[in-house]
N, C-alpha and C positions, 0 to 999 in steps of 0.2 A: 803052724798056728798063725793066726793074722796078728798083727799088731799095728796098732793107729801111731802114726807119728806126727803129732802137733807141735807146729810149730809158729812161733810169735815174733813179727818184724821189730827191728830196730827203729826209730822214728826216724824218718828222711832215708831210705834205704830204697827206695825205689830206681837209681841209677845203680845204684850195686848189683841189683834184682837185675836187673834188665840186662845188664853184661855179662853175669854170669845162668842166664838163664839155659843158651844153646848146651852148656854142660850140664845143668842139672836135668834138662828134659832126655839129654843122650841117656843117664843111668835110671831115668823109671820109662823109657824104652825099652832098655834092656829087663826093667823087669816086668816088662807088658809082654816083650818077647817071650817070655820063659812062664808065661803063664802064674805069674804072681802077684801080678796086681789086680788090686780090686777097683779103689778108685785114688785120682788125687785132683790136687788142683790149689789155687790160691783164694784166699780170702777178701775179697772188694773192699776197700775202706770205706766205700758209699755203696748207696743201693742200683746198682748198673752192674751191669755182665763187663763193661768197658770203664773203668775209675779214670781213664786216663791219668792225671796228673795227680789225682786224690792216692794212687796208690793201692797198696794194698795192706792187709795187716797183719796174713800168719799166711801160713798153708796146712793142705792139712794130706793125708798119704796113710791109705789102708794098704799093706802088702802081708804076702805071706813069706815068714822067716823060718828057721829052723828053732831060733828060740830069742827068748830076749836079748840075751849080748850080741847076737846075730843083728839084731831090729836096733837097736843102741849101734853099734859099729855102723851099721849101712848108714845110719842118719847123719851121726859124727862125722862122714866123709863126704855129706852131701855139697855142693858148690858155693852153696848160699852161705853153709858155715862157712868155708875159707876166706868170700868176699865178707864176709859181719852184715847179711844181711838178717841173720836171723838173733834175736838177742835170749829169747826163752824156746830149748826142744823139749817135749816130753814124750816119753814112747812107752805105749802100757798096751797091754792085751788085748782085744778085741775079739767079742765074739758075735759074729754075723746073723741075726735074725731074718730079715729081711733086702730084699727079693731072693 
């Protein structure tokens, strides 16, 4: 099943983000590899594809798990948590309409 993992930055978290981002983009490689992801990416604290220095304010990450402690666990060890870049996860169900 898919499940969405939202996630919400800490304020001034943007050095944290940035140093640990080579680790967090290696683990949804690995699940772009293996054919389970759908989409992810970060959320702009402004309106630009490029925030530069404005940051950013969550992320967000559709993949497919085997179940929700599955989708919970993968999040829980994401890089961002270990750096405190993220201050709120949520990971709830998701089910895909479109395209």
């Amino acid at each position: 099943m898919l499940y969405a993992i939202i996630a919400i930055d800490r304020p001034d978290s943007l050095q944290a983000r940035l140093g640990a981002r080579p680790a967090h983009l290696t683990r949804l490689q690995a699940l772009q590899d293996e054919g389970r992801l759908v989409l992810a990416g970060p959320h702009p604290a402004i309106d630009s594809p490029d925030p530069g220095e404005a940051g950013f304010t969550g992320s967000l990450v559709v993949a497919e798990f085997i179940d929700l402690e599955a989708a919970e666990a993968w999040a829980a060890a994401d890089p961002y948590q270990a750096a405190g870049v993220y201050r709120e996860v949520t990971v709830k169900p998701f089910k895909q309409v479109f395209p």
